[in-house]
N, CA, C and O of each residue as an XYZ file, in Angstrom:
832
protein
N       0.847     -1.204      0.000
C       0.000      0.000      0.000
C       0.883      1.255      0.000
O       1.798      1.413      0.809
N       0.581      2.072     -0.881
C       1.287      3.556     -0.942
C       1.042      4.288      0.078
O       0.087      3.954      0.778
N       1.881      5.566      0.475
C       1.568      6.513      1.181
C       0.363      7.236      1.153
O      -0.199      7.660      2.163
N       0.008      7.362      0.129
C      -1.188      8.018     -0.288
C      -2.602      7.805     -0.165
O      -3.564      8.462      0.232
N      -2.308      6.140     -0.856
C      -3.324      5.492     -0.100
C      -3.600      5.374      1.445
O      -4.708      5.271      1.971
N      -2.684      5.402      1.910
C      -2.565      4.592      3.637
C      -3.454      6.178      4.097
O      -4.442      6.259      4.828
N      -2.667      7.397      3.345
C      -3.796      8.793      3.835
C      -4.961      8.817      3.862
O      -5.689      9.198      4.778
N      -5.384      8.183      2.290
C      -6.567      8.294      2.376
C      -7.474      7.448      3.093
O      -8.491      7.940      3.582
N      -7.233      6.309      3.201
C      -7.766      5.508      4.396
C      -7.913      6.127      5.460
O      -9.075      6.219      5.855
N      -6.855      6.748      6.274
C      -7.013      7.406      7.503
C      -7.978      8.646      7.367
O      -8.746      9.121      8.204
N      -7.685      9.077      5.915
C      -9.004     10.483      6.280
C     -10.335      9.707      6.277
O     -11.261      9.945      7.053
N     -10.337      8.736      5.306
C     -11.952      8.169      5.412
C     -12.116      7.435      6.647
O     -13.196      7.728      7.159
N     -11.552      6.714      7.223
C     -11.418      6.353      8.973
C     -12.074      7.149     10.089
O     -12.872      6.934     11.001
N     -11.345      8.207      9.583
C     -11.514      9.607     10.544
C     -12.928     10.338     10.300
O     -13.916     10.352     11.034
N     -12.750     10.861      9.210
C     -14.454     11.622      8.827
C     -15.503     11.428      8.046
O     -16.419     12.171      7.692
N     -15.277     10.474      7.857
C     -16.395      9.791      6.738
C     -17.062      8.390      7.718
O     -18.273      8.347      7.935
N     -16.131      7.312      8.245
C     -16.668      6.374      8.557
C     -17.123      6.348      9.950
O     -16.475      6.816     10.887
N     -18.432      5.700     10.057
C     -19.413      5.544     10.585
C     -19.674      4.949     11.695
O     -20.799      4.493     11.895
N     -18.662      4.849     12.626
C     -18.661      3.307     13.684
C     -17.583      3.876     15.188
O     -16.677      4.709     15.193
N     -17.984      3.276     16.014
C     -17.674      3.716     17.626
C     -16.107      3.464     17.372
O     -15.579      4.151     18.246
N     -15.252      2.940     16.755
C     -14.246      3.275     16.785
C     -13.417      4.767     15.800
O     -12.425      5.452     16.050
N     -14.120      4.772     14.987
C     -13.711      6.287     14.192
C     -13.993      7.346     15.231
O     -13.101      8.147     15.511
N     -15.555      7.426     16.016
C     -15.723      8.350     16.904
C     -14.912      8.132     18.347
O     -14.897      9.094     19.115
N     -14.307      7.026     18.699
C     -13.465      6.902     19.604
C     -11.967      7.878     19.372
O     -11.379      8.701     20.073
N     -11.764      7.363     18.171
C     -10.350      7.944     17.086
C     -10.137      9.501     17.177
O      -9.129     10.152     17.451
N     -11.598      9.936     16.810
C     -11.684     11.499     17.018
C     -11.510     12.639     18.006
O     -11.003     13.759     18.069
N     -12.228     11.728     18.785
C     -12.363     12.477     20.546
C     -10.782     12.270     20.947
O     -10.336     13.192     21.629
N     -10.013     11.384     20.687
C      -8.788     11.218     21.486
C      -7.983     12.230     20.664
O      -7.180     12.861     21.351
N      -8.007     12.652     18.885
C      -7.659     12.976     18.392
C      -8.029     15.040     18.421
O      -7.343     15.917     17.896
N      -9.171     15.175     19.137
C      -9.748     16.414     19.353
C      -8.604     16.518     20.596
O      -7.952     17.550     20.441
N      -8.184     15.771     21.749
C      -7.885     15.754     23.301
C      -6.593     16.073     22.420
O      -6.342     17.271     22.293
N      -5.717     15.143     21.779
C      -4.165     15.802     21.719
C      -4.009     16.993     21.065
O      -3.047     17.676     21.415
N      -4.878     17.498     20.012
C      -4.895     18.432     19.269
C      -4.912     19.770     20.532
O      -3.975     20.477     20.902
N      -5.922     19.764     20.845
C      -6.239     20.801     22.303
C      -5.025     20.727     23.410
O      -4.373     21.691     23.813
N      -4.888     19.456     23.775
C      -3.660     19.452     24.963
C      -2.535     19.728     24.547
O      -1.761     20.200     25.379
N      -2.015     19.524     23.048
C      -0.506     19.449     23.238
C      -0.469     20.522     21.872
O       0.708     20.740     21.583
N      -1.403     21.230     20.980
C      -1.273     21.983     20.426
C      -1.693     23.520     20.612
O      -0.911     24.470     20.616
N      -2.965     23.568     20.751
C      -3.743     24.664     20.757
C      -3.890     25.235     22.159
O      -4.203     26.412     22.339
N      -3.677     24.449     23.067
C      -3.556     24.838     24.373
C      -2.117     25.374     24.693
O      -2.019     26.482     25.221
N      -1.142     24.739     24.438
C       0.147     25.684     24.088
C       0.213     26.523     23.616
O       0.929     27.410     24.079
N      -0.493     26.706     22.441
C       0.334     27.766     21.435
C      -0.949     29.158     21.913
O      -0.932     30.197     21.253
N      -1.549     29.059     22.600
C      -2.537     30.176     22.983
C      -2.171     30.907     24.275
O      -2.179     32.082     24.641
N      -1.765     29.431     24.951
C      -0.687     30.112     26.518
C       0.557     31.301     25.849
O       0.812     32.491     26.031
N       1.059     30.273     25.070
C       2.308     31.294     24.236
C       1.725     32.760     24.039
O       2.104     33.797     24.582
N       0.615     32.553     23.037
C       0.436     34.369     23.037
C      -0.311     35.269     23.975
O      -0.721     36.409     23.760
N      -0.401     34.604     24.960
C      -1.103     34.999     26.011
C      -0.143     35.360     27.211
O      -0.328     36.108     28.171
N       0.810     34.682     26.891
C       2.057     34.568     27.753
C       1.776     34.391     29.245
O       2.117     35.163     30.141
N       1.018     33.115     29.376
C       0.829     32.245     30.651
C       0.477     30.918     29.812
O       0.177     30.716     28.635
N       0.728     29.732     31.464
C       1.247     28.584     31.101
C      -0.235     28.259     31.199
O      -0.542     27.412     30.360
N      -0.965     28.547     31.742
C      -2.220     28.098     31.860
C      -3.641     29.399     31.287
O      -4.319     30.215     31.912
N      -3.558     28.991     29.793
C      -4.486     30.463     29.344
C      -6.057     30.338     29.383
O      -6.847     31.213     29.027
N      -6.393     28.979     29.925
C      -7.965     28.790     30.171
C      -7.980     27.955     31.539
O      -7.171     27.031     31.616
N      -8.908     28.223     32.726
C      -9.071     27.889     33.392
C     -10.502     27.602     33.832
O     -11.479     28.211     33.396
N     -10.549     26.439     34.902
C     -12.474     26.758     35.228
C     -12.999     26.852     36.747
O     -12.419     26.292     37.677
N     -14.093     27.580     36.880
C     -14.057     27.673     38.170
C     -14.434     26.685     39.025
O     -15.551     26.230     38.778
N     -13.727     26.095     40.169
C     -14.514     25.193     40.606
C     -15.256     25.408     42.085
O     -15.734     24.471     42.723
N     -15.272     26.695     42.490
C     -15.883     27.093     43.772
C     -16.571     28.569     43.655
O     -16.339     29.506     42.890
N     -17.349     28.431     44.534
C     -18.275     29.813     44.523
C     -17.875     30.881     45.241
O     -18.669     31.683     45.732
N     -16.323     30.975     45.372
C     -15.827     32.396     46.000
C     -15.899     33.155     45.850
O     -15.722     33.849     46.851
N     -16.213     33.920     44.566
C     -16.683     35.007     43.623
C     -17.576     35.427     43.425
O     -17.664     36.572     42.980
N     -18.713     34.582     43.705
C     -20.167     34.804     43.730
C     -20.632     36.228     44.031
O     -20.160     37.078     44.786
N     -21.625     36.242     43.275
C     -22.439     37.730     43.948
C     -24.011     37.517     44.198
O     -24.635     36.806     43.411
N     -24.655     38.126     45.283
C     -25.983     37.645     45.098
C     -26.354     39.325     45.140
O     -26.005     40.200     45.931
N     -27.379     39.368     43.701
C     -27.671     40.786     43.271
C     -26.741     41.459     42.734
O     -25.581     41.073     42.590
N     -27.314     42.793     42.314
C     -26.339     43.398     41.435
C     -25.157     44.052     42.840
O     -25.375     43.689     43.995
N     -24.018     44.967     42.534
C     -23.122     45.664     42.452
C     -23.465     46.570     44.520
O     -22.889     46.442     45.601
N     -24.548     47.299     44.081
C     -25.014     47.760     45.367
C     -25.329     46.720     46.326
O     -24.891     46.921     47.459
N     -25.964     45.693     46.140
C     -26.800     44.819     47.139
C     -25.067     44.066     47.679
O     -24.632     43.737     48.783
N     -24.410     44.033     46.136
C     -22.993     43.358     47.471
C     -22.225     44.142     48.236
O     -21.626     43.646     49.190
N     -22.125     45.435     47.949
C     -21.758     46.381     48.838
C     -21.837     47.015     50.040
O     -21.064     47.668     50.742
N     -22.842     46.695     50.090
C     -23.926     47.099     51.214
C     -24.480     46.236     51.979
O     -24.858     46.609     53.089
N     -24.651     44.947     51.590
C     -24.878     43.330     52.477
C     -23.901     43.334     53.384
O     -22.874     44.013     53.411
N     -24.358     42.402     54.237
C     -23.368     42.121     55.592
C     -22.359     41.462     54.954
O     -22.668     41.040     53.839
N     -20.838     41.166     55.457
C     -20.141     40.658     55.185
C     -20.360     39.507     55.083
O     -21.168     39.373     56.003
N     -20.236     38.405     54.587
C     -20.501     37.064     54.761
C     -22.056     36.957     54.451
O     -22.921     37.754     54.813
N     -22.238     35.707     53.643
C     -23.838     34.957     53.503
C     -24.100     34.154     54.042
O     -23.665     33.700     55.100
N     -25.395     33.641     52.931
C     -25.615     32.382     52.942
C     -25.856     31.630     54.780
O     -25.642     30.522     55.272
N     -26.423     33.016     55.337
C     -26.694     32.423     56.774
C     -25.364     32.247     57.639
O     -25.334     31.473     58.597
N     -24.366     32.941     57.280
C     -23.297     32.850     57.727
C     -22.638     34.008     58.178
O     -21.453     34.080     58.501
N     -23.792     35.255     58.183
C     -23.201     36.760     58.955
C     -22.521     36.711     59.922
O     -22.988     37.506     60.737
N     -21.547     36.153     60.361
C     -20.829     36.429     61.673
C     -20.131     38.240     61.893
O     -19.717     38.725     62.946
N     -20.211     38.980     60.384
C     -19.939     40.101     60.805
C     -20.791     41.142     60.571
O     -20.896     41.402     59.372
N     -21.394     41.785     61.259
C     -22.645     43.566     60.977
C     -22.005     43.937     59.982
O     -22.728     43.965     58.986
N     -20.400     44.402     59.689
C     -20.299     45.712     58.941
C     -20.671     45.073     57.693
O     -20.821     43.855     57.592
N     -20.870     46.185     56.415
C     -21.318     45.935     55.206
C     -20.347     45.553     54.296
O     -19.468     46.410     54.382
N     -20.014     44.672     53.415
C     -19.097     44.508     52.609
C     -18.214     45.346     52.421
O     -16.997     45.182     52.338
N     -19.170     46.791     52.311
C     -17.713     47.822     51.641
C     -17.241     48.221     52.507
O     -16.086     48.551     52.239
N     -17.617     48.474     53.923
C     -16.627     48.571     54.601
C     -15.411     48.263     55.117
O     -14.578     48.978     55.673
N     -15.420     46.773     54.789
C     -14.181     45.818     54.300
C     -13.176     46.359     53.760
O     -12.139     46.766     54.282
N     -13.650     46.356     52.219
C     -12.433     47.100     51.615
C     -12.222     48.459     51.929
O     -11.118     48.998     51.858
N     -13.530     49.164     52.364
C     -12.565     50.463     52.270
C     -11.453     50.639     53.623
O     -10.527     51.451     53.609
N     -11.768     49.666     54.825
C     -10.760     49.691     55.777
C      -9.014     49.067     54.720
O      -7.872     49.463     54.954
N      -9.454     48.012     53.589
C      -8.146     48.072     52.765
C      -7.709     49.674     52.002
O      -6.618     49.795     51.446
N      -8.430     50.510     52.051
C      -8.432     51.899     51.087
C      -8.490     51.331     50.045
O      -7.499     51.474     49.327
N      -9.755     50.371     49.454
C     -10.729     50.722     48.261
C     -11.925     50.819     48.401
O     -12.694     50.013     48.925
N     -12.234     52.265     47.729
C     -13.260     52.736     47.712
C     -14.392     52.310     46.904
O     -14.138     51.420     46.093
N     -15.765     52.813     46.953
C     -16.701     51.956     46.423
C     -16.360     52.155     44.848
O     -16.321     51.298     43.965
N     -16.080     53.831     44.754
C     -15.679     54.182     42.939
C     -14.472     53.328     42.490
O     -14.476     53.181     41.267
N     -13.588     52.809     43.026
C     -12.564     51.863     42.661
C     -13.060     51.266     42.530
O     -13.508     51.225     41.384
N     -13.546     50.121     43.551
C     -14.271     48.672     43.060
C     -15.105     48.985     41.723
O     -14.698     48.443     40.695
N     -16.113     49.723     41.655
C     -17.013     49.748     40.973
C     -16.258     49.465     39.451
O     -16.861     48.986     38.490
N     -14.790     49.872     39.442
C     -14.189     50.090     37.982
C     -13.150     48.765     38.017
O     -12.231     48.523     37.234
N     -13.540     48.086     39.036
C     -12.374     47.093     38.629
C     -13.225     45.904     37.694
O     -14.418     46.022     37.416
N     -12.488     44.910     37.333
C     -12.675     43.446     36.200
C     -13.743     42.812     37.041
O     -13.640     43.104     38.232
N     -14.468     42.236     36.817
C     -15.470     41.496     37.072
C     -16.105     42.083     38.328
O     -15.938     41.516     39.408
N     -16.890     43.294     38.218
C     -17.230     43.914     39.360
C     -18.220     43.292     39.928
O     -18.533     43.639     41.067
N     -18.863     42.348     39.340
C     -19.920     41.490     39.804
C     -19.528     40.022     39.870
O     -20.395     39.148     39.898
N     -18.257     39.749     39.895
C     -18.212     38.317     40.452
C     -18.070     37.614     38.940
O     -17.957     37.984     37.771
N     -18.155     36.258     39.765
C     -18.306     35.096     38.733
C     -18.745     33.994     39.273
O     -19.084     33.995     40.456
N     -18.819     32.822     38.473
C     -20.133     32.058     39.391
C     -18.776     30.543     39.068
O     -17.944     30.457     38.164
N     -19.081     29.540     40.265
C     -18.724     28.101     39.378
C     -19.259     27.728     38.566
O     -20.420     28.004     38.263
N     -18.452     26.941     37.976
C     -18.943     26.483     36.692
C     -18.204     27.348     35.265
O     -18.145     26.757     34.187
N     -17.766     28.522     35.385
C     -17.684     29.390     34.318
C     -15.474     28.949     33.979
O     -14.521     28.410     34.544
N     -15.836     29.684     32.681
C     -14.304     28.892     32.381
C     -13.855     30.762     32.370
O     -14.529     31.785     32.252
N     -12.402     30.483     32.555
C     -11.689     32.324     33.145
C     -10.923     31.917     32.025
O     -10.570     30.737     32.020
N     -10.478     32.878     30.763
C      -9.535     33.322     29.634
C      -8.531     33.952     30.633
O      -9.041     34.821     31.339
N      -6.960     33.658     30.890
C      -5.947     34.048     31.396
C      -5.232     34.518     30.358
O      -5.050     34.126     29.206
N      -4.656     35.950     31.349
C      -3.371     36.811     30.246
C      -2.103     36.855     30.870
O      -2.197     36.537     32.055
N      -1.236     37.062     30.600
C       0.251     37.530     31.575
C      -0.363     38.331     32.741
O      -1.201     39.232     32.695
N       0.535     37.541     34.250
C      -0.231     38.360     35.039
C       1.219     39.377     35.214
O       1.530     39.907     36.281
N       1.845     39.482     34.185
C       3.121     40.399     34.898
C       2.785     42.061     35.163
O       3.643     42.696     35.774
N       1.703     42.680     34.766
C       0.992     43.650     35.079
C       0.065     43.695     36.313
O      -0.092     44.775     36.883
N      -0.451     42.778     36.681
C      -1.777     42.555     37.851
C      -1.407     43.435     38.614
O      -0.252     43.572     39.018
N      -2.571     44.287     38.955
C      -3.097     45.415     39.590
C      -4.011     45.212     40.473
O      -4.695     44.190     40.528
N      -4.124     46.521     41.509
C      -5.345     45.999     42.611
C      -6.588     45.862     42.237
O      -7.116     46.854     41.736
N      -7.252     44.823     42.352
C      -8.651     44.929     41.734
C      -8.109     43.884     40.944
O      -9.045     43.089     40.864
N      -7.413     43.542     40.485
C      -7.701     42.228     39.015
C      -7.706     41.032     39.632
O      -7.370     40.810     40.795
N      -8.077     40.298     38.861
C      -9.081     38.788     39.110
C      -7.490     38.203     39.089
O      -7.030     38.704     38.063
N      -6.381     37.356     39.745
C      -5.237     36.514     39.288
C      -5.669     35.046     39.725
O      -6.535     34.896     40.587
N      -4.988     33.871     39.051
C      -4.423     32.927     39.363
C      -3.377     32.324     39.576
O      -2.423     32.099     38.833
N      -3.657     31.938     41.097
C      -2.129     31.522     41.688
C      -2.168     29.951     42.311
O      -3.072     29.310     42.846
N      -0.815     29.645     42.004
C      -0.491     27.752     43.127
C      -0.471     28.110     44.764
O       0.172     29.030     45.269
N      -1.320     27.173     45.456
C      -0.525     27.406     46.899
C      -0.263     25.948     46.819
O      -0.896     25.069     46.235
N       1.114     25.877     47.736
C       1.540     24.698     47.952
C       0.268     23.502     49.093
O      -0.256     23.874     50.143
N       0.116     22.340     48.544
C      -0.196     21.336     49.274
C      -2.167     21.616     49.029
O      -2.979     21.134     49.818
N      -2.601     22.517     47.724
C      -3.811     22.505     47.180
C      -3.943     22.041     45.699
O      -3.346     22.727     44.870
N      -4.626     20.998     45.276
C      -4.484     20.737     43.773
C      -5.221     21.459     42.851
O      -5.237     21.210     41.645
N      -5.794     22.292     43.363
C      -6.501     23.280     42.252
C      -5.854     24.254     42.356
O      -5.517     24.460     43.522
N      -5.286     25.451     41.183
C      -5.044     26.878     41.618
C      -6.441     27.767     42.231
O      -7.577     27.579     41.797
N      -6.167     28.558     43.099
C      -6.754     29.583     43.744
C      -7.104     30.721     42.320
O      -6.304     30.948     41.412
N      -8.531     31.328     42.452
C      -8.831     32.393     41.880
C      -9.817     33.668     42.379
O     -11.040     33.759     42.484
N      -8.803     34.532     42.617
C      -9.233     35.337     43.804
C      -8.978     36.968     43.118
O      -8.362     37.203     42.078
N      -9.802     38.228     44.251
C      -9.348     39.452     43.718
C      -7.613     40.068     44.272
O      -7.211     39.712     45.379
N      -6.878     40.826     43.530
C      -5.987     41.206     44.699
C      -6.397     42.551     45.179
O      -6.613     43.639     44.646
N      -6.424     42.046     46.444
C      -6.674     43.436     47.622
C      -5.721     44.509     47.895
O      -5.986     45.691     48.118
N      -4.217     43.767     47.833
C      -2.889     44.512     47.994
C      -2.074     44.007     47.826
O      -1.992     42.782     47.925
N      -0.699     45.157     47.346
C       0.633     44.787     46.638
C       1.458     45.143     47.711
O       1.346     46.141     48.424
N       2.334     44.214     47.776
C       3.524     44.952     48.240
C       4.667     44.577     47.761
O       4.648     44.343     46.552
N       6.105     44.376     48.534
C       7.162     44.101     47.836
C       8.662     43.726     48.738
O       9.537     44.526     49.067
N       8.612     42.384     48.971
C       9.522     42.277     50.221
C      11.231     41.543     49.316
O      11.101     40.486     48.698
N      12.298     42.054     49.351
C      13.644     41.936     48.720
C      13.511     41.628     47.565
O      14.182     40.770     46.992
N      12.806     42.154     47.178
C      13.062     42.432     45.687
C      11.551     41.746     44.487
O      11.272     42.168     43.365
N      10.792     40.509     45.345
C       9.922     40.016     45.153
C       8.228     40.930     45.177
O       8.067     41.774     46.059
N       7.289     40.708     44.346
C       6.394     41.503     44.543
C       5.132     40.368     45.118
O       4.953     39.206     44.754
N       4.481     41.053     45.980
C       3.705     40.080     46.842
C       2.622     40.346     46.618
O       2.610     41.536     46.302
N       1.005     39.669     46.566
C       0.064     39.993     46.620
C      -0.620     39.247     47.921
O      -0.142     38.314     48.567
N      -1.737     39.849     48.101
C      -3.003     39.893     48.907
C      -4.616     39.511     47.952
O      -5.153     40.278     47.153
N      -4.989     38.452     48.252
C      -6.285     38.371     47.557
C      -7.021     37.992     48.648
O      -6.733     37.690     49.806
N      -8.428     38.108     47.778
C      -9.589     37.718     48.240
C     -11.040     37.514     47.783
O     -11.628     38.362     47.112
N     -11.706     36.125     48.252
C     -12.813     35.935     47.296
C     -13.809     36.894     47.748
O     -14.058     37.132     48.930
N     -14.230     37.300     46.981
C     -15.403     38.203     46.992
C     -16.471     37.905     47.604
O     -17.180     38.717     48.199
N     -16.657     36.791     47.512
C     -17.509     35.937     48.473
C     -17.517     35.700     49.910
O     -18.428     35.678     50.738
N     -16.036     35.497     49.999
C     -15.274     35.355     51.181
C     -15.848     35.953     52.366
O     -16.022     37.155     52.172
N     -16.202     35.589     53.496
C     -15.840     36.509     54.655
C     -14.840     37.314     55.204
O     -14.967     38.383     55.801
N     -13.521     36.489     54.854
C     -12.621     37.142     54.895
C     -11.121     36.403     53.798
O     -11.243     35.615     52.859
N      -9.583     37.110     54.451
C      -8.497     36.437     53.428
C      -7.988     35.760     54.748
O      -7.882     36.050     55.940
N      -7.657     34.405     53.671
C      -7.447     33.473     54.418
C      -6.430     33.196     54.341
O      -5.879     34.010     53.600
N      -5.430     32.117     54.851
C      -4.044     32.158     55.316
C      -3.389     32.015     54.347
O      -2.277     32.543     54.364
N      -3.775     31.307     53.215
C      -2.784     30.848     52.139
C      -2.892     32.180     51.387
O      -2.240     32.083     50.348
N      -3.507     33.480     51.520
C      -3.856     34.566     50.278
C      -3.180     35.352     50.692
O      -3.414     36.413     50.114
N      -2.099     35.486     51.718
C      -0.687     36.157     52.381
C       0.158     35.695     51.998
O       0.495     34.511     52.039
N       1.147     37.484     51.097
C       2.179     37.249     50.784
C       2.669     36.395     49.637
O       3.811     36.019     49.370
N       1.474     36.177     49.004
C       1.743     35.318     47.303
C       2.818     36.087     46.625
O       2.545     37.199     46.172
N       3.997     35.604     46.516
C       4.872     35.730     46.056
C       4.337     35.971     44.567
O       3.156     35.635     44.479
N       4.857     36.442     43.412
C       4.576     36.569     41.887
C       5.394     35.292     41.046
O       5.261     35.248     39.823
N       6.139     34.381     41.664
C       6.556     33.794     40.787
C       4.895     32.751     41.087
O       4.497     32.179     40.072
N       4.358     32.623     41.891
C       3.421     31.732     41.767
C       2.068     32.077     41.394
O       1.082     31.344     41.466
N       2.131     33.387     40.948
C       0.963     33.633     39.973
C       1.098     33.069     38.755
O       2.235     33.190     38.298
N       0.177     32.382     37.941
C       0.082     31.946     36.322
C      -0.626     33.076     35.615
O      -0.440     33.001     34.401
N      -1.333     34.037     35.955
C      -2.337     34.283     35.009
C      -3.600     35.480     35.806
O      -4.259     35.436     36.844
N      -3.474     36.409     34.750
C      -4.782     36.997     35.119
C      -5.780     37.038     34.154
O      -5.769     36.891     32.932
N      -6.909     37.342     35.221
C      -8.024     36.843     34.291
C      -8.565     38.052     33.557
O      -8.345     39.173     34.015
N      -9.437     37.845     32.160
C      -9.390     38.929     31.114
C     -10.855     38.726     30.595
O     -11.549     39.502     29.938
N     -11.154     37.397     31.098
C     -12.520     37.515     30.150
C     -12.799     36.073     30.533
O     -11.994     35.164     30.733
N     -14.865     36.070     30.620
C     -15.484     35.163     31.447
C     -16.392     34.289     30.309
O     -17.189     34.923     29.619
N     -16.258     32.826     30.126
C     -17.272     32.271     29.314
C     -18.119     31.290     30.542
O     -17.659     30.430     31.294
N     -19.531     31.812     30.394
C     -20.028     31.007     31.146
C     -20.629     29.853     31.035
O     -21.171     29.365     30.044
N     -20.499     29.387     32.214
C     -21.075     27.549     32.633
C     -20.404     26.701     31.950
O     -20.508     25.625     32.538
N     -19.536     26.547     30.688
C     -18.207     26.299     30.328
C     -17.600     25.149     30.623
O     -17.386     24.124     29.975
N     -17.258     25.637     32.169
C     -16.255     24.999     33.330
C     -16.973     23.762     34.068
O     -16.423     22.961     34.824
N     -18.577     23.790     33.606
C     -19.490     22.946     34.474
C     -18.934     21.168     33.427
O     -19.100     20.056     33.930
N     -18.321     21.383     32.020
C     -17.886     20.155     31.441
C     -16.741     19.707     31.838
O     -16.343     18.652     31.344
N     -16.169     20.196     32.539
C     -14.664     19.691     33.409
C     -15.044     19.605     34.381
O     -14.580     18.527     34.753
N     -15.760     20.090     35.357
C     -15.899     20.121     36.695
C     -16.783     18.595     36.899
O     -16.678     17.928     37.928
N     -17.689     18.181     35.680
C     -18.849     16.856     35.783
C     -18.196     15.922     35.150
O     -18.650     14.778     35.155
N     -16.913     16.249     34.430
C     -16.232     15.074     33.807
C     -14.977     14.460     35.185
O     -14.536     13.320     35.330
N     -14.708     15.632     35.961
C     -13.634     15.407     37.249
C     -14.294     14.441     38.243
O     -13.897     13.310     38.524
N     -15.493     15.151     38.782
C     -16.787     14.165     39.710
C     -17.461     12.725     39.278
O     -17.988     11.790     39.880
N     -17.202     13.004     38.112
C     -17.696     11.675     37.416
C     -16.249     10.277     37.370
O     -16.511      9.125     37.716
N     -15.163     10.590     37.009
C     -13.840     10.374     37.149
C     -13.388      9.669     38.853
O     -13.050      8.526     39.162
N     -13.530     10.657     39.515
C     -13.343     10.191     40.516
C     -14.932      9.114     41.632
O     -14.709      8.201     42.427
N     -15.975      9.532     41.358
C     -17.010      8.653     41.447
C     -16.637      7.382     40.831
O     -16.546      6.431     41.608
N     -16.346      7.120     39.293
C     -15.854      5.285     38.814
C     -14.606      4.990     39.380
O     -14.484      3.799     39.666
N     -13.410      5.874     39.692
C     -12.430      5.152     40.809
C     -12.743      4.897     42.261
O     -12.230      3.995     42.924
N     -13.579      5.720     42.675
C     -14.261      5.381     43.494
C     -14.461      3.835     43.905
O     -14.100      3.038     44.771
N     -15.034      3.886     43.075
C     -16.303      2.413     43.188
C     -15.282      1.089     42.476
O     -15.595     -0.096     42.360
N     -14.027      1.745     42.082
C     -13.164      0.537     41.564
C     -11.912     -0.093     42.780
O     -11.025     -0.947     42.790
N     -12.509      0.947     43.746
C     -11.288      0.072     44.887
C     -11.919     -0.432     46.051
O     -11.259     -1.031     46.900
């Protein structure tokens, strides 16, 4: 059999023929294309290692628009342990309500939604970043509250919006362990990774 031939077989294999192994062929063939091509070469011009991400927790959340989170008690969901109002929060950080109001996702984001990442070598107060903490297997995606800058390293401060408060691992994030800030939100997205992960670990589950 020629080269040519042996091609054309494989293209008719691939998109023409009709049977659970061609559509097996494809899907694995969609997975390397995405993992080891297009998912690279988009990090590349994006210049982060990780240029799509998904959410898998409701830290970000907002319930109501812009005012109602501002002005709500700190903490939900039956979980007020504090009177003051959200914004008083930040503005004890010195941001004000007209700051927030102008920062990236002023209304949150929900799980489920997939986050478009850019170079976070710019991240500013107010932008959405993603960062590693050691001994968590998901990256963290949080607002930063504050910068600072200890020997030479630049440090951030985040926090979920959701949050009651910042919690121990969101001190002092060094910048080499940021990947990525976030630039732009596709929603519910993230809900096909997040039900393919639960589903994954549910059949290992049940296999030991």
């Amino acid at each position: 059999m020629g080269f040519k031939e042996l091609l054309k077989r494989i293209w008719y294999f691939l998109w023409e023929e009709d049977s659970i192994w061609s559509w097996i062929a494809n899907v694995v063939l969609a997975f390397v294309i995405i993992k080891f091509l297009l998912y690279p070469g988009l990090g590349f011009v994006l210049g982060t290692p990780a240029p799509i991400v998904a959410v898998v927790s409701g830290s970000m959340e907002h319930e109501g628009n812009f005012e109602q989170f501002w002005t709500d008690p700190l903490c939900c969901n039956g979980l007020c342990t504090k009177a003051e109002p959200q914004g008083k929060y930040y503005e004890n950080l010195d941001i004000t309500r007209a700051m927030f109001h102008d920062f990236d996702f002023v209304n949150g984001f929900n799980k489920g939604d997939i986050m478009i990442l850019y170079s976070p070598k710019n991240a500013e107060l107010g932008d959405v970043i993603v960062y590693l903490v050691p001994q968590r297997p998901d990256p963290i995606i949080h607002r930063v509250v504050e910068i600072g800058e200890e020997d030479g390293t630049r440090l951030f401060w985040t926090k979920g919006d959701h949050n009651c408060d910042v919690g121990s691992f969101e001190n002092h994030i060094p910048d080499r362990n940021v990947i990525g800030k976030a630039v732009w939100r596709v929603p519910l997205l993230g809900w096909v990774k997040i039900l393919a992960v639960e589903l994954w670990h549910l059949i290992m589950g049940g296999l030991r």
